[in-house]
Backbone as a printed PyTorch tensor [residue, N CA C, xyz], in Angstrom:
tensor([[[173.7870,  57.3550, -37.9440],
         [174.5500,  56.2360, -38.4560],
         [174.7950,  55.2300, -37.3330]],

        [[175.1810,  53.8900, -37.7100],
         [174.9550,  52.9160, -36.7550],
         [176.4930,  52.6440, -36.1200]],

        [[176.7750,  52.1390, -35.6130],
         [178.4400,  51.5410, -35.0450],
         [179.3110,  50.6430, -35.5910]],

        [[178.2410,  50.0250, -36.2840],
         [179.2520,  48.3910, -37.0820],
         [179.3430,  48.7110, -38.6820]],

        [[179.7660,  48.0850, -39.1540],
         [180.1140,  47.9430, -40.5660],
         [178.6920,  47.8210, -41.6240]],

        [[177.9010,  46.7200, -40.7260],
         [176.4220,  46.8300, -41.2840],
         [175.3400,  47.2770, -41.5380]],

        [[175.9790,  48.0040, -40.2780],
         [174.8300,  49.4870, -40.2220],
         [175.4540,  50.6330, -41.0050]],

        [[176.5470,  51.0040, -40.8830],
         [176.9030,  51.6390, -41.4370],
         [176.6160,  51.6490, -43.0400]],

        [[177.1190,  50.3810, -43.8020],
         [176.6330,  50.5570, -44.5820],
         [175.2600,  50.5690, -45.6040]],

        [[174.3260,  49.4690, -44.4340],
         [172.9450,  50.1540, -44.6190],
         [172.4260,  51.1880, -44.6720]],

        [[172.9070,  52.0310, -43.7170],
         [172.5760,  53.1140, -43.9210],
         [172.7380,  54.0010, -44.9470]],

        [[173.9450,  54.1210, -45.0260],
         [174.5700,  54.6200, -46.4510],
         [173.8480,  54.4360, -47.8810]],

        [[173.7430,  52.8240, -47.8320],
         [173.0770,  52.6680, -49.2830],
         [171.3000,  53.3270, -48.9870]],

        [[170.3940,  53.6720, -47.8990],
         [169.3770,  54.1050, -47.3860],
         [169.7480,  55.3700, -48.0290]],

        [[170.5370,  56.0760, -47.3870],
         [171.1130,  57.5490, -47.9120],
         [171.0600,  58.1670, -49.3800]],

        [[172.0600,  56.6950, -49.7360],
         [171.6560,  57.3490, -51.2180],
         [170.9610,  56.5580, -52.2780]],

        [[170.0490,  55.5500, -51.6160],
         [169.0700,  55.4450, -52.3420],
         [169.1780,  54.1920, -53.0590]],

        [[170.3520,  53.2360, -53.2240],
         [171.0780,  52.2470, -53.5420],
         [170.5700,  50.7940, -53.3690]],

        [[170.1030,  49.8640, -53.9100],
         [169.8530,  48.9320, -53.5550],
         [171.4860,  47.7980, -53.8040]],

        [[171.1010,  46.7290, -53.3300],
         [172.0880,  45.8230, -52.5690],
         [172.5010,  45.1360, -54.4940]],

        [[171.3030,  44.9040, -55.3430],
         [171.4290,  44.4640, -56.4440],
         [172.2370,  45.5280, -56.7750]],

        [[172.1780,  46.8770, -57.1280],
         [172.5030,  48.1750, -57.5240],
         [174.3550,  48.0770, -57.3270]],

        [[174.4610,  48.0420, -55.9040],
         [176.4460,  48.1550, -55.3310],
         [176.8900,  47.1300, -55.9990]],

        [[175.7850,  45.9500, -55.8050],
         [176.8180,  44.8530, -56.6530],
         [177.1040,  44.8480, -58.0340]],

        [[176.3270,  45.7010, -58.8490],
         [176.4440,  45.3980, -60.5110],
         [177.3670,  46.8470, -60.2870]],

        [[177.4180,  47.7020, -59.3780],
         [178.5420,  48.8050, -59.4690],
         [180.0000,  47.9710, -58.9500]],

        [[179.7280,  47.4820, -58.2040],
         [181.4940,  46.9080, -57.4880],
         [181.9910,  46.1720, -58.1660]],

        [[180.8950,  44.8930, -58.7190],
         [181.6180,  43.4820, -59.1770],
         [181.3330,  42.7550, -58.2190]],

        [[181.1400,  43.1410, -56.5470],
         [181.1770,  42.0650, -55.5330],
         [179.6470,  41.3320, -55.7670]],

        [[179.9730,  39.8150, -55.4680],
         [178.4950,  38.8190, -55.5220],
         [177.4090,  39.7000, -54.7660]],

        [[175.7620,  39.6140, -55.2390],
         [174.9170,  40.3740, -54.3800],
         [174.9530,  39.1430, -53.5150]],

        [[175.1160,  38.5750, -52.9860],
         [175.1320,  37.1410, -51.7840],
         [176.0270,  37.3640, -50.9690]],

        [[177.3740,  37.7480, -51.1020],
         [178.4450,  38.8210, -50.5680],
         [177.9040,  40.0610, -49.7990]],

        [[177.5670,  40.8120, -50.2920],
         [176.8470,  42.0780, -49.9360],
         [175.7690,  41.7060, -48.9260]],

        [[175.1310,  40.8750, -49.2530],
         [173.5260,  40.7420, -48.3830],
         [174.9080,  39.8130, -47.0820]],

        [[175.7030,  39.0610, -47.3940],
         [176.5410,  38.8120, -46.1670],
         [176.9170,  39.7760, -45.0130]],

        [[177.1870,  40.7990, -45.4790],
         [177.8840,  41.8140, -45.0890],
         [177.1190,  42.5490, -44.0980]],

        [[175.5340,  42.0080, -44.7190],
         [174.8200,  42.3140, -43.8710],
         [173.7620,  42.3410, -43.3960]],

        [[173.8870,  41.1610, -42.8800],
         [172.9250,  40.2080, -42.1000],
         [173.2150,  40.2490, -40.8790]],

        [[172.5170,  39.5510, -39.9200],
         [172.7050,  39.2750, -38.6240],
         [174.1350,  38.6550, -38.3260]],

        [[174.8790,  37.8410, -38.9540],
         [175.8600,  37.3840, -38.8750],
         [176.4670,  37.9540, -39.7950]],

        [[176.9170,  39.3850, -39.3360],
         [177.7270,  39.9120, -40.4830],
         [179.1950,  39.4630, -40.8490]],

        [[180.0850,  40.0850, -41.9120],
         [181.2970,  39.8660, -41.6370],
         [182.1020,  40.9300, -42.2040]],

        [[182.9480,  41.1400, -42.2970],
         [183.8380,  42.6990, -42.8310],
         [184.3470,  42.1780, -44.0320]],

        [[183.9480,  42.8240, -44.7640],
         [184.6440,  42.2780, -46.1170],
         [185.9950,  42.5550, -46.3390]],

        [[187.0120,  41.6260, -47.4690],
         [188.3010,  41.7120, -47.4820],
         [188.4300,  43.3740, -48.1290]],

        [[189.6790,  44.0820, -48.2760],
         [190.0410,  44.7900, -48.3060],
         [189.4710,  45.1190, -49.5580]],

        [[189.9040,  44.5010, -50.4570],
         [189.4900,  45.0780, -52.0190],
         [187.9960,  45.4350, -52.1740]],

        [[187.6900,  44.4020, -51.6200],
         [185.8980,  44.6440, -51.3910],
         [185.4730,  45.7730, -51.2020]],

        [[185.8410,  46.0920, -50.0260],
         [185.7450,  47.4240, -48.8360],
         [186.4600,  48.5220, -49.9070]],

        [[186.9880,  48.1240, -50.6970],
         [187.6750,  49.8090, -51.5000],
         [186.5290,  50.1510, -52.2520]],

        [[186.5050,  49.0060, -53.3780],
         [185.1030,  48.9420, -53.6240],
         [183.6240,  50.0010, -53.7760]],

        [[183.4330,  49.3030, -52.4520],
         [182.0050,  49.4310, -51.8540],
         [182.2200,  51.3710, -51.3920]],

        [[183.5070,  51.4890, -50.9770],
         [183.4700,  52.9490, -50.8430],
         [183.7480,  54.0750, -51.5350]],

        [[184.4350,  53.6700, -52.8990],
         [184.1550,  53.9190, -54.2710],
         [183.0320,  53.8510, -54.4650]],

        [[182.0840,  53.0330, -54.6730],
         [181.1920,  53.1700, -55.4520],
         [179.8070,  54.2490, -54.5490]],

        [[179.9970,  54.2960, -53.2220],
         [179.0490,  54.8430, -52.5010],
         [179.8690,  56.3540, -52.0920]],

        [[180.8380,  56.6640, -52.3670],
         [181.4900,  57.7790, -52.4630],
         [181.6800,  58.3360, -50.8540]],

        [[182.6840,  57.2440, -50.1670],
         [182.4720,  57.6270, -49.1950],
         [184.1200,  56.7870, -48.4240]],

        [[184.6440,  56.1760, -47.4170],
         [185.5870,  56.0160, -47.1930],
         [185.4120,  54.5740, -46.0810]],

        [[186.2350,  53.6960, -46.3430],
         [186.2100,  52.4150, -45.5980],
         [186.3450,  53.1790, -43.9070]],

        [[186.7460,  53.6620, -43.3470],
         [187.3030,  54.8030, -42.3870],
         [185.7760,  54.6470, -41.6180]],

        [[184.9140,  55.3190, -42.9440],
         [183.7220,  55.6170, -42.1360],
         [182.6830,  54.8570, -42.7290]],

        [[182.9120,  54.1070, -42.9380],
         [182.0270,  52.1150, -42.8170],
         [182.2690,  51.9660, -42.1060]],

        [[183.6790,  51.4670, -41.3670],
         [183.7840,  50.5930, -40.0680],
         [183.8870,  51.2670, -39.0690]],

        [[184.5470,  52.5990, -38.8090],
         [184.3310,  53.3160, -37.5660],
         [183.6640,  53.9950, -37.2200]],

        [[182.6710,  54.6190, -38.6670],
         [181.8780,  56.1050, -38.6360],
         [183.1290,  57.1780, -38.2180]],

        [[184.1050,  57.4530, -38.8390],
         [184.8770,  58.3570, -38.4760],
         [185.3740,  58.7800, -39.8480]],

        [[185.2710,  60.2420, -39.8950],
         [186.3350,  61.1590, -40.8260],
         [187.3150,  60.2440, -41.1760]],

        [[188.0610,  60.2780, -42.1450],
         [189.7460,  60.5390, -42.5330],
         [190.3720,  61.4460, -41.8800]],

        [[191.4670,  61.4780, -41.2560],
         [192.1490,  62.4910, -40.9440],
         [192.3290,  63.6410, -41.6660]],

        [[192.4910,  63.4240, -42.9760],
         [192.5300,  64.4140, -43.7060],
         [191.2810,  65.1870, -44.1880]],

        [[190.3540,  64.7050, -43.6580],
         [189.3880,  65.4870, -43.8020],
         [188.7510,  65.5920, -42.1510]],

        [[189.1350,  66.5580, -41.9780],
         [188.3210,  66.6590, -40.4090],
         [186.7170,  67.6610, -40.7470]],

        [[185.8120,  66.5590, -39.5920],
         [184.4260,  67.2990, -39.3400],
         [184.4410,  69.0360, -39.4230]],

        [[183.5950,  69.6680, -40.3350],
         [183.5830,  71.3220, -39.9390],
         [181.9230,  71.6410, -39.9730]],

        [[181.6000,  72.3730, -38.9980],
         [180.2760,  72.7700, -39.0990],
         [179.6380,  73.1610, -40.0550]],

        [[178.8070,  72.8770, -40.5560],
         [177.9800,  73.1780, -41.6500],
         [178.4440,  72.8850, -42.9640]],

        [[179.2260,  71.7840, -42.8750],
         [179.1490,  71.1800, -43.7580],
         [178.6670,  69.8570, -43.9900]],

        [[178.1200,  69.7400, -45.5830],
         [177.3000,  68.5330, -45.6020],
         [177.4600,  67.3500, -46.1660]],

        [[177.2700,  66.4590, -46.0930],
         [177.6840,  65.5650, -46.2050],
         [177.9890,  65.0030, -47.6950]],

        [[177.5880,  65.8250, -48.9100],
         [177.7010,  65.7230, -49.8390],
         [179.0940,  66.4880, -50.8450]],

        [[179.0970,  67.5810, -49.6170],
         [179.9960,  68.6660, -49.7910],
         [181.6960,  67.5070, -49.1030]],

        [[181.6380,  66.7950, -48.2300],
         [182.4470,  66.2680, -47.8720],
         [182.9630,  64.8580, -49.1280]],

        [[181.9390,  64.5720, -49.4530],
         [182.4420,  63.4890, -50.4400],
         [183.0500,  64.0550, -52.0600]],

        [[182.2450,  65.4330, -51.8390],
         [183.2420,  66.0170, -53.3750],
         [184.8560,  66.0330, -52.6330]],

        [[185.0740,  66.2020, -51.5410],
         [185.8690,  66.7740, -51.1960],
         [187.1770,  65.5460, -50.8340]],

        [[186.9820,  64.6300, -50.9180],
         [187.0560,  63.4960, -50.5240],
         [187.5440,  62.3550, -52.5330]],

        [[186.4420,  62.7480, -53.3350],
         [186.6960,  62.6020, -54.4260],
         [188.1330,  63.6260, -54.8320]],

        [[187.9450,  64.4290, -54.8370],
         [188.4750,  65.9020, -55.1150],
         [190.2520,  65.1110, -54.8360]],

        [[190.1540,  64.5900, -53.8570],
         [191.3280,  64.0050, -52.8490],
         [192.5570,  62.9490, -53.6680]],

        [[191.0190,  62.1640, -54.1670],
         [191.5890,  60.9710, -55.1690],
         [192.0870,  61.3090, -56.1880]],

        [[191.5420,  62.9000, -57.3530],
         [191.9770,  62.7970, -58.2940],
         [193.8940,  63.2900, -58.5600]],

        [[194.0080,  62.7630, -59.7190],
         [195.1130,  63.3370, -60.0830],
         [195.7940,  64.4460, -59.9150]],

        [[196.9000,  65.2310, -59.5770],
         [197.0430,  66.5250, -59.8890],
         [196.6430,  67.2480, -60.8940]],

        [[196.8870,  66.7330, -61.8060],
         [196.4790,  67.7880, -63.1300],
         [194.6940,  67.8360, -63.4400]],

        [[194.3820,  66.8760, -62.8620],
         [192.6170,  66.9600, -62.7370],
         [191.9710,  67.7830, -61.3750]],

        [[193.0790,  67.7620, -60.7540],
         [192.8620,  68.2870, -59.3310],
         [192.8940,  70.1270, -60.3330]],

        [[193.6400,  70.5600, -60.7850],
         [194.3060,  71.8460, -61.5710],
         [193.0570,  72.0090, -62.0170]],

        [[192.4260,  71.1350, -63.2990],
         [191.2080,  71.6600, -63.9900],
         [189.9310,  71.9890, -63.1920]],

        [[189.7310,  71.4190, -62.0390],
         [188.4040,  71.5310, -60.9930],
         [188.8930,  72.7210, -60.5900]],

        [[190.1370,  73.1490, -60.3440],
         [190.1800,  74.3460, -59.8920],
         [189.9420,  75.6260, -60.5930]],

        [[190.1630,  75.1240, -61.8810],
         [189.7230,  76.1670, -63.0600],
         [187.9450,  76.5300, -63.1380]],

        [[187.2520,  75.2460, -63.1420],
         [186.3970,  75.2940, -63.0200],
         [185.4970,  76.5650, -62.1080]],

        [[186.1840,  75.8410, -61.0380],
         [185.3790,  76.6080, -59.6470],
         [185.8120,  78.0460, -59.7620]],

        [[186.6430,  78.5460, -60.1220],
         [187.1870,  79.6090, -60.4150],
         [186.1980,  80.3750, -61.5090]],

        [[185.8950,  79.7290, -62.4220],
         [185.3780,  80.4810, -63.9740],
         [184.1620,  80.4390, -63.2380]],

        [[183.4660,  80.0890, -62.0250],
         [182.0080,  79.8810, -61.3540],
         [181.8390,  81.4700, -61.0060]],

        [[182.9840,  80.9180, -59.7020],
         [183.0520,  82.5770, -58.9630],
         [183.0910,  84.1060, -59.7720]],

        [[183.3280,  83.8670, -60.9960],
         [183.5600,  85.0910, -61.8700],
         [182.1570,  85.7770, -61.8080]]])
């Protein structure tokens, strides 16, 4: 992953496969916006944007602009990077939706 915001999120949409038309008909943000974001003259998008864009790529403004974890989720070995964004989703939901995933995973292990 790269250091800036642009790389970062190039990469990301590389990752999962995403084109720039694609985030924008997922976010709402202009694709002219987006291709801003990241170009040679990039710029950081406003906040809402940035919630956005990490919603829709399932991943955290945190680690767009810094490449860094959430605190609340700290790096653990062998885990992958896909396993971190359930985990991360998992984070956002509700309590009582948080309750049913747990049911879930539970009726797995049986």
């Amino acid at each position: 992953m790269g250091t800036s915001f642009k790389e970062n999120l190039r990469d990301y949409l590389d990752y999962k496969d995403i084109t720039i038309k694609e985030l924008a008909f997922q976010t709402g943000i202009p694709k002219r916006s987006i291709e801003n974001y990241l170009n040679a003259r990039s710029s950081m998008p406003p906040a809402d944007y940035a919630c956005k864009i990490e919603k829709a790529l399932g991943t955290t403004v945190e680690y767009l602009v810094n490449h860094e974890q959430p605190l609340e989720i700290s790096p653990l070995p062998n885990i992958s990077i896909e396993a971190m964004q359930i985990a991360q989703t998992y984070q956002r939901l509700s309590k009582k939706d948080q309750l049913v995933i747990q049911r879930v995973i539970e009726a797995f292990e049986k």
